[in-house]
N, C-alpha and C positions, 0 to 999 in steps of 0.2 A: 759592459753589456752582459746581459744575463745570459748565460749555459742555456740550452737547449735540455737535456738532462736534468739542471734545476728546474727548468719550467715543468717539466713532467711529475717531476718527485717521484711518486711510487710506481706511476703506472709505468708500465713494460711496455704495452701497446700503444702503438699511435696510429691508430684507426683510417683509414682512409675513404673518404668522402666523393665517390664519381656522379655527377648525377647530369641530367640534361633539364632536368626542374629545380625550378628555388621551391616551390611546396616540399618536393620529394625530399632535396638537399634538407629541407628544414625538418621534415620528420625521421630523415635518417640520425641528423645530431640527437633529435630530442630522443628515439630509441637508445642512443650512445649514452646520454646524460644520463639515463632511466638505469643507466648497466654502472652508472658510478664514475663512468668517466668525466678528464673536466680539460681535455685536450685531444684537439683533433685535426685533420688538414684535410682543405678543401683545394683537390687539385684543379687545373684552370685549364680544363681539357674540352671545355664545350660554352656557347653562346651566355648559358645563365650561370657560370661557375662565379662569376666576382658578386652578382645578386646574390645569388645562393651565401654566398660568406658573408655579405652584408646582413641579408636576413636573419641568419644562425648568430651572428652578434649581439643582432637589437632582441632577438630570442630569447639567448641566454647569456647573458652580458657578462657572468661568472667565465664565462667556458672560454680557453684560452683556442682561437683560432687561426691555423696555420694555414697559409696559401703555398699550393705545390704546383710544380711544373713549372718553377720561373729560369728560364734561361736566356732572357736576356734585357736590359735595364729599364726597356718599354712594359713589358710585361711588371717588373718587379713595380716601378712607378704605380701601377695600376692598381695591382695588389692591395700597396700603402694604404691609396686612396679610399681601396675598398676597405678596409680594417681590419688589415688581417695581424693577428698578435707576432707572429714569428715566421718567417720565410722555409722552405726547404726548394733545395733546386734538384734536378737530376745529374746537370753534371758541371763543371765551371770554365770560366775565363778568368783573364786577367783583368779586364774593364767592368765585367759583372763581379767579382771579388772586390773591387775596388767600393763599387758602388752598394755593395752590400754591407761593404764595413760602415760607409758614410751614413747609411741609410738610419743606423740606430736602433735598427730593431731586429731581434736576435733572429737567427738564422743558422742553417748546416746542410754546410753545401754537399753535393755529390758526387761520388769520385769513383772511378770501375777498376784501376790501376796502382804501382807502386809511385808510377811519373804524379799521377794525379793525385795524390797524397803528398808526396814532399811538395807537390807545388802550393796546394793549399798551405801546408805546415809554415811555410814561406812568410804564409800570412798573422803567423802566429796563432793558427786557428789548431785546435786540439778534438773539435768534434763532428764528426762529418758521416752521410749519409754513403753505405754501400748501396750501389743501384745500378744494373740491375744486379743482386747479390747475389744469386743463386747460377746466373751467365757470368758472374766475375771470379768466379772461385771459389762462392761459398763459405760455409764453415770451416773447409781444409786451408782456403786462401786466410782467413782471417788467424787460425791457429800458427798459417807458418810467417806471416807479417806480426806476429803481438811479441816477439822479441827483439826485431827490427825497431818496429814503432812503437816505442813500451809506454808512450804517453799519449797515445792514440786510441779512442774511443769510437763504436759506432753504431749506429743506427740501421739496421739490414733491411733492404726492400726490395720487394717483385722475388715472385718464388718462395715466399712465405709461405706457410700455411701451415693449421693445425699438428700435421705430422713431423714437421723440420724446428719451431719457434722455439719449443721449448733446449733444443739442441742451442740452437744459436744463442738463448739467453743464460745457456750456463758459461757460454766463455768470456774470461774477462773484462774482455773488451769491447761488450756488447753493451751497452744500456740499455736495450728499446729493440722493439722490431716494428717495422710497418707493414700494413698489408690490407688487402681489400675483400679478403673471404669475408672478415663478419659484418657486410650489407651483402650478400650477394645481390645480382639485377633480378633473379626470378621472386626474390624476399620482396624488394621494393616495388616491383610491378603488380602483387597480388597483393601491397599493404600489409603485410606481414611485420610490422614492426617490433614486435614481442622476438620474434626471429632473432631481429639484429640488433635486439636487447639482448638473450640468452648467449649468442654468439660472445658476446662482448663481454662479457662476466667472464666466460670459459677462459678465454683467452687471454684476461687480464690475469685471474687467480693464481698462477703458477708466481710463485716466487724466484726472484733473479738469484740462478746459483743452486736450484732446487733439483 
């Protein structure tokens, strides 16, 4: 099964997608795609979120899209259905691990603890989503865990933002950060797309390690 990491390649950002519209959802991606991106995740936090992902596919068929928020095997089922390229959850079980692995389609789960990392590891899994990062310990948590878990990688989310990302993408153990700054809701409500085009450029530019 494919890395999550692989699927990203360069990018650092993995953008994130709230909307309560499949229109909105679908001009937030294309402002995304317009910034160079070609991976994004469309969380499953409101009535049009699995449209909305469906949309943003038959959109742009290139653009690899992530369903977030799945925490439990109904939800993830759903996802599938909807087409989403690669999963991310908030946090795990041992029945949604299970069913994540069976499922085939890459994924990184999410974990707020040391418990909830060896339990993933368990699973042979090497890549995994800190969430909430910035309530779980942040940078400091991840600096004094990266010689503990020295084959552990991760993805940092919630608490992002412009002033922290580039900290968190110089440590090792970082691939990627997630975060919701570059759509804000006041961007999408006035059509501001250019907005959360520009955002997204900023954000991706920094090189990992720089």
């Amino acid at each position: 099964m494919q890395s999550i990491s692989s699927l990203m390649g360069s990018q650092t950002l993995l953008p994130i997608i709230q909307t309560n519209s499949v229109d909105d959802g679908v001009n937030i991606a294309a402002a995304m795609e317009k910034a160079g991106l070609h991976s994004v995740e469309v969380v499953l936090r409101s009535d049009a979120s699995l449209q909305a992902l469906s949309e943003i596919k038959r959109a742009f068929p290139k653009m690899l899209v992530g369903a977030g928020t799945i925490y439990n095997t109904t939800i993830l089922d759903s996802a599938i259905k909807a087409g989403a390229d690669y999963i991310v959850t908030p946090t795990v079980t041992d029945s949604l691990l299970l069913a994540l692995k069976s499922s085939g389609v890459p994924f990184i789960p999410g974990v707020q603890n040391m418990r909830d990392i060896a339990e993933v590891m368990e699973h042979g899994i090497t890549e995994m989503k800190l969430f909430p990062a910035e309530l779980s310990g942040g940078i400091a948590f991840l600096k004094a865990i990266s010689s503990l878990f020295k084959h552990i990688n991760f993805c940092p989310t919630g608490g992002i933002s412009p002033a922290n990302k580039d900290a968190y993408l110089a440590l090792p153990n970082v691939f990627a950060v997630g975060g919701t700054w570059v759509a804000k809701p006041e961007w999408v409500a006035a059509g501001q797309w250019d907005e959360i085009t520009q955002a997204c450029v900023v954000a991706n530019q920094v090189a990992k390690g720089a």
